[in-house]
Residue frames as qw, qx, qy, qz and C-alpha x, y, z in Angstrom:
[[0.534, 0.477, 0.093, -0.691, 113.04, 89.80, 155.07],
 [0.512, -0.137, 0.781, 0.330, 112.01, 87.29, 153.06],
 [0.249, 0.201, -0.374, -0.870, 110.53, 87.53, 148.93],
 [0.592, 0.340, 0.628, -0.374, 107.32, 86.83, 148.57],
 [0.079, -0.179, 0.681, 0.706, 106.27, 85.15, 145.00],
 [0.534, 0.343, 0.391, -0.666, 103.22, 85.92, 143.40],
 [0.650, 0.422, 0.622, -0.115, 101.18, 84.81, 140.72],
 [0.182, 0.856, 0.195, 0.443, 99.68, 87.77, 139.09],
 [0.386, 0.055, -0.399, 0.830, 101.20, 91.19, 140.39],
 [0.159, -0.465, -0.767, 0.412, 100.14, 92.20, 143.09],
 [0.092, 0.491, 0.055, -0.864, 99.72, 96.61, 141.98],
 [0.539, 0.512, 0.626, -0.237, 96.54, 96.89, 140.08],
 [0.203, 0.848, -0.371, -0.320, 98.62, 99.02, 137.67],
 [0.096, -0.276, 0.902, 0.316, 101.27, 95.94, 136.54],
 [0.484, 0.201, 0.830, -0.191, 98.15, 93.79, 136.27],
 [0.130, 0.810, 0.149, -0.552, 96.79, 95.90, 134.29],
 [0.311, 0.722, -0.545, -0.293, 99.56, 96.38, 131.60],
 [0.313, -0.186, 0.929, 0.065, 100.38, 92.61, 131.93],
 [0.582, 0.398, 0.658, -0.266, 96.80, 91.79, 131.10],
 [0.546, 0.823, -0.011, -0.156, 96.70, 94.44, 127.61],
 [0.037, -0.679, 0.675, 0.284, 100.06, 93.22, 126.90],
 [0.423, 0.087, 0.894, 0.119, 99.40, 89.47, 126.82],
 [0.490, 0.621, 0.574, -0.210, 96.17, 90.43, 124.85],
 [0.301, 0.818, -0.166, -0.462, 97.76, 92.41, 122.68],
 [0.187, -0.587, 0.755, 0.225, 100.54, 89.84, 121.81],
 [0.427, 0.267, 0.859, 0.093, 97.54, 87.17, 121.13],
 [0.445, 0.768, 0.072, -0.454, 96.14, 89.68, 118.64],
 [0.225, 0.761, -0.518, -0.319, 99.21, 90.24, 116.83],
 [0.175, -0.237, 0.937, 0.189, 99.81, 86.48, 116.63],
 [0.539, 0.530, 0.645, -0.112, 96.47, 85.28, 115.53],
 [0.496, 0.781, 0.027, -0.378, 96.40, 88.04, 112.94],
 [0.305, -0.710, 0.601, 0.202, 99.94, 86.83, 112.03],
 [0.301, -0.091, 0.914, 0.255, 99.03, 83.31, 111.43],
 [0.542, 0.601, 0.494, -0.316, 96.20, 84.11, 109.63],
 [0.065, -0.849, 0.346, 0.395, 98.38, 85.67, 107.44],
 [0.406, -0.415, 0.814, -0.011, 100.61, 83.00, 107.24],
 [0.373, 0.162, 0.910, -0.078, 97.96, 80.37, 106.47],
 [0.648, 0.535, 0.373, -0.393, 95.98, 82.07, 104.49],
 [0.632, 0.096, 0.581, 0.503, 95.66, 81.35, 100.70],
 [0.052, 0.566, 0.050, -0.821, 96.18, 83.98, 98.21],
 [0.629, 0.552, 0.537, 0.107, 94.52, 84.40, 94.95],
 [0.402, -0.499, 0.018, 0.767, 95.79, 86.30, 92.44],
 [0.376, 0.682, 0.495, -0.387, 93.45, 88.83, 91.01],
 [0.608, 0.793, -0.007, 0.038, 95.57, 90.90, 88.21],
 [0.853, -0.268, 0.083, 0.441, 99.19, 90.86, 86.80],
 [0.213, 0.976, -0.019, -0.051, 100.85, 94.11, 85.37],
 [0.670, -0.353, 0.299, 0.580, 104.46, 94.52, 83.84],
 [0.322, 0.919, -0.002, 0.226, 105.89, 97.78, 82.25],
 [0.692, 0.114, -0.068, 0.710, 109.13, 99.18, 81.91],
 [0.392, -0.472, -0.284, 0.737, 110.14, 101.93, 84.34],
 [0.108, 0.794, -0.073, -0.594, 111.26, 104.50, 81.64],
 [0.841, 0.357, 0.396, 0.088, 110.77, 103.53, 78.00],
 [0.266, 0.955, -0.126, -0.045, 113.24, 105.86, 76.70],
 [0.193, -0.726, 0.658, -0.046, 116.35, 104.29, 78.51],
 [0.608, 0.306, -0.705, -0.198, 117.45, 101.02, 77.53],
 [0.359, 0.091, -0.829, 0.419, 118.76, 99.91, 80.82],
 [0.379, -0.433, 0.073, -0.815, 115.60, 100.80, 82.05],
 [0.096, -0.046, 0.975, -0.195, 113.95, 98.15, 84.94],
 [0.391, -0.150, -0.848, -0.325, 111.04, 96.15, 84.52],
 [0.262, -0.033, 0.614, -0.744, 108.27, 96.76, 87.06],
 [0.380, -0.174, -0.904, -0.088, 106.20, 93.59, 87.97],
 [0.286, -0.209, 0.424, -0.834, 103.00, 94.32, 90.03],
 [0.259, -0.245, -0.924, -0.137, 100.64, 91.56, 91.47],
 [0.418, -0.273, 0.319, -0.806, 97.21, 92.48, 93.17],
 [0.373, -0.053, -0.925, 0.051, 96.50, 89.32, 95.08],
 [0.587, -0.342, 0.168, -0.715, 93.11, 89.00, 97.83],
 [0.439, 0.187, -0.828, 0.294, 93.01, 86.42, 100.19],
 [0.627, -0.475, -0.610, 0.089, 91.25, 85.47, 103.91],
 [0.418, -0.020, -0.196, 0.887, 92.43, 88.54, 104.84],
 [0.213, -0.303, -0.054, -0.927, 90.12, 90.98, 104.19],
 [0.615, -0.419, -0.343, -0.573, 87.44, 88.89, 106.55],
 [0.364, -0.040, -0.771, 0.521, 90.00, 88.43, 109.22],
 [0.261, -0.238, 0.451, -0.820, 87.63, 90.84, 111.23],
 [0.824, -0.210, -0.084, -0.520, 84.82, 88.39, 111.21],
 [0.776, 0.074, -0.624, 0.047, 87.07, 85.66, 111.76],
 [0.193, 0.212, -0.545, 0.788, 88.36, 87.40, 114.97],
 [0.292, -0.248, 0.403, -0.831, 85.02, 88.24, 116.22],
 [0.847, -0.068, -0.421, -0.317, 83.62, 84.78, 115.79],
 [0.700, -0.154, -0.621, 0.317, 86.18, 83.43, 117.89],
 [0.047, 0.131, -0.495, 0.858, 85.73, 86.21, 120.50],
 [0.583, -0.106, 0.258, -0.763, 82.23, 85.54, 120.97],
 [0.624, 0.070, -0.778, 0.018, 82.88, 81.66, 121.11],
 [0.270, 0.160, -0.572, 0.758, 83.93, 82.71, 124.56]]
């Protein structure tokens, strides 16, 4: 008996889970490098002291930053209806 080597697999079930796997994996990387690449701006800066009572208190630093992010969905569904 010898092995036969396919392509795709043959059970319509692997194919299947191959297919939403790969697609899932190019999601998560596109969204990734979008990420990645995108520039942030940074909108407000905030710094206060934990607990002002305690000396040794820490210092909390808070940035709120906005960026090509928030229109990844359009960017995603431009390039899916390139296609």
């Amino acid at each position: 008996k010898t092995d036969v080597c396919y392509v795709l697999p043959p059970k319509k079930m692997e194919l299947i889970t191959l297919l939403i796997g790969a697609a899932v994996v190019v999601t998560l990387t596109f969204i990734a490098l979008q990420i990645l690449h995108a520039p942030l701006i940074i909108v407000d800066a905030k710094s206060h002291v934990a607990d002002s009572t305690q000396a040794e208190s820490k210092k909390i630093f808070m940035l709120s930053v906005q960026g090509p992010i928030v229109d990844l969905h359009k960017g995603m569904s431009r390039l899916v209806h390139q296609w």
